[in-house]
C-alpha positions as a printed Julia matrix, in Angstrom:
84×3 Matrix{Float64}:
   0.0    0.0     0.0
   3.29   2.24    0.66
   4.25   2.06   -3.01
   0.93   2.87   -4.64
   0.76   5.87   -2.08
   4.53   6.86   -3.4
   3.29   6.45   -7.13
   0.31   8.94   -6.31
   2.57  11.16   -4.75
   4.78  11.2    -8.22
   2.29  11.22  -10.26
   0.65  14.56   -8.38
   3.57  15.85   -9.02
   3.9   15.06  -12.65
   0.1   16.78  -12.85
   1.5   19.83  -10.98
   4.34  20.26  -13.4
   1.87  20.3   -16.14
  -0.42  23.02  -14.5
   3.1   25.39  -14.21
   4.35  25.06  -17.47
  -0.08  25.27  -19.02
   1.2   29.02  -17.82
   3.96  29.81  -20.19
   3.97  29.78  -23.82
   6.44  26.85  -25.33
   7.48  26.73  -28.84
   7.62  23.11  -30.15
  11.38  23.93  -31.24
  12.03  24.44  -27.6
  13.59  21.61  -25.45
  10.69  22.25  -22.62
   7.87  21.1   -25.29
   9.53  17.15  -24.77
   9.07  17.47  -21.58
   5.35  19.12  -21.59
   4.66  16.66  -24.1
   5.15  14.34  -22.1
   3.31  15.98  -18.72
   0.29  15.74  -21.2
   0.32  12.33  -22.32
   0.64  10.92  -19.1
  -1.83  13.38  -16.97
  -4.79  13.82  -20.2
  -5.88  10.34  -19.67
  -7.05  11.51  -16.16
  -8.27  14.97  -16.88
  -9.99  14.25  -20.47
 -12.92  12.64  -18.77
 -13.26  15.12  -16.08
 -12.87  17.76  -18.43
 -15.88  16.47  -20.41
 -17.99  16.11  -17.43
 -17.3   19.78  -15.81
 -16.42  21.94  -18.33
 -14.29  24.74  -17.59
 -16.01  27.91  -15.97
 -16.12  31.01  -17.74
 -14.39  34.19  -16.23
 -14.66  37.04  -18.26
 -12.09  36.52  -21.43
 -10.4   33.42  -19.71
 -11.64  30.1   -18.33
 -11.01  28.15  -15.21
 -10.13  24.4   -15.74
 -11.56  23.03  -12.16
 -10.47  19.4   -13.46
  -6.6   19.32  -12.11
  -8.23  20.69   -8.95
 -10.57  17.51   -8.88
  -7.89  14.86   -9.6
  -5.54  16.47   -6.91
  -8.36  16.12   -4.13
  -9.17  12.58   -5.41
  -6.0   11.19   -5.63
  -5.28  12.42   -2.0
  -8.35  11.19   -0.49
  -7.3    7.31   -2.22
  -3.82   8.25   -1.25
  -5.05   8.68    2.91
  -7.23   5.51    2.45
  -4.48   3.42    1.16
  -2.08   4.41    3.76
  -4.18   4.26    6.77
């Protein structure tokens, strides 16, 4: 039960990592697109469906993506039922 509460710890932080760099414009020539790239494929499998389900919310000329917010509470309410 240890180790699937350390692999929700990494991959929380592989979600976080994709929220920081969703902030910053990346050009695909530049070595930080691999690396998003890769935040995406491994975090969209989670967030895609949650996405789809709860939309983002409009704020003014932006929108707020409540899905990574979802996952992270999720994951760390099976993370302190695992390790109990």
């Amino acid at each position: 039960m240890r180790l699937l509460g350390n692999l929700i710890d990494i991959y929380l932080l592989l979600l976080i990592g994709r929220i920081l760099l969703s902030w910053f414009p990346i050009s695909p020539e530049s070595p930080m697109s691999t690396v998003f790239s890769f935040l995406y494929r491994i975090t969209e499998p989670v967030l895609g469906p949650i996405r789809r389900m709860l939309p983002p919310i409009g704020m003014g000329g932006m929108a707020l993506d409540l899905s990574p917010i979802i996952v992270i509470f999720g994951l760390e309410i099976l993370k302190n039922a695992l390790v109990r």
